[in-house]
N, C-alpha and C positions, 0 to 999 in steps of 0.2 A: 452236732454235739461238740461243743469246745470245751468242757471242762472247767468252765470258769463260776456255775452255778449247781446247787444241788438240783435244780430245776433242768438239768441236761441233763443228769444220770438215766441212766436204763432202771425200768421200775425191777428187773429182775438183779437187782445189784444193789436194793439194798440185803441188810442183816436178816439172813434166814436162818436160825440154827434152834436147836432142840431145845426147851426149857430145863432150869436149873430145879432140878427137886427140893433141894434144899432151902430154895428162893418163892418156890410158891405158896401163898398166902405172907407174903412181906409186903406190909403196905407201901414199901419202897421199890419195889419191883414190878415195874409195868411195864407196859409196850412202849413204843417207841411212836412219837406226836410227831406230825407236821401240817399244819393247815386243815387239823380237824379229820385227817385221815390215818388211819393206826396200822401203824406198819406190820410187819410178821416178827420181826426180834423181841425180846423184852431185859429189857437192863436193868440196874441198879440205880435209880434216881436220888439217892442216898443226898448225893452232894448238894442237886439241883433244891431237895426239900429244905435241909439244914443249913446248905451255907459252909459246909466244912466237912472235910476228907472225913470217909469210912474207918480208916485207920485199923483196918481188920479184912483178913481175908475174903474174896466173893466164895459165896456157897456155906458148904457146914462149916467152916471158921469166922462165920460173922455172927457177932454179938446186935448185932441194930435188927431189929425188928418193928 
């Protein structure tokens, strides 16, 4: 493992954390894609969807749904 690809990481190192209550059922908030396997974290794809910052809090201070 050199560090130079995501493809070296330990599969125990990516994002494992608890889901956002506030976030579940945001069609902007899904898991996390790579090569068609779905990882354990789930984010805010906000940006990735639109094209342009959230501009609002993650969690109960976001107006995007």
């Amino acid at each position: 493992m050199n560090g130079n690809s995501i493809d070296d990481a330990r599969m125990d190192a990516f994002f494992d954390w608890p889901p956002e209550p506030e976030c579940i059922g945001c069609r902007h908030y899904r898991g996390i894609h790579r090569g068609g396997l779905i990882r354990r974290g789930r984010v805010c794809h906000y940006l990735l969807d639109t094209g342009h910052a959230r501009n609002c809090p993650f969690g109960s201070g976001c107006i995007h749904r």
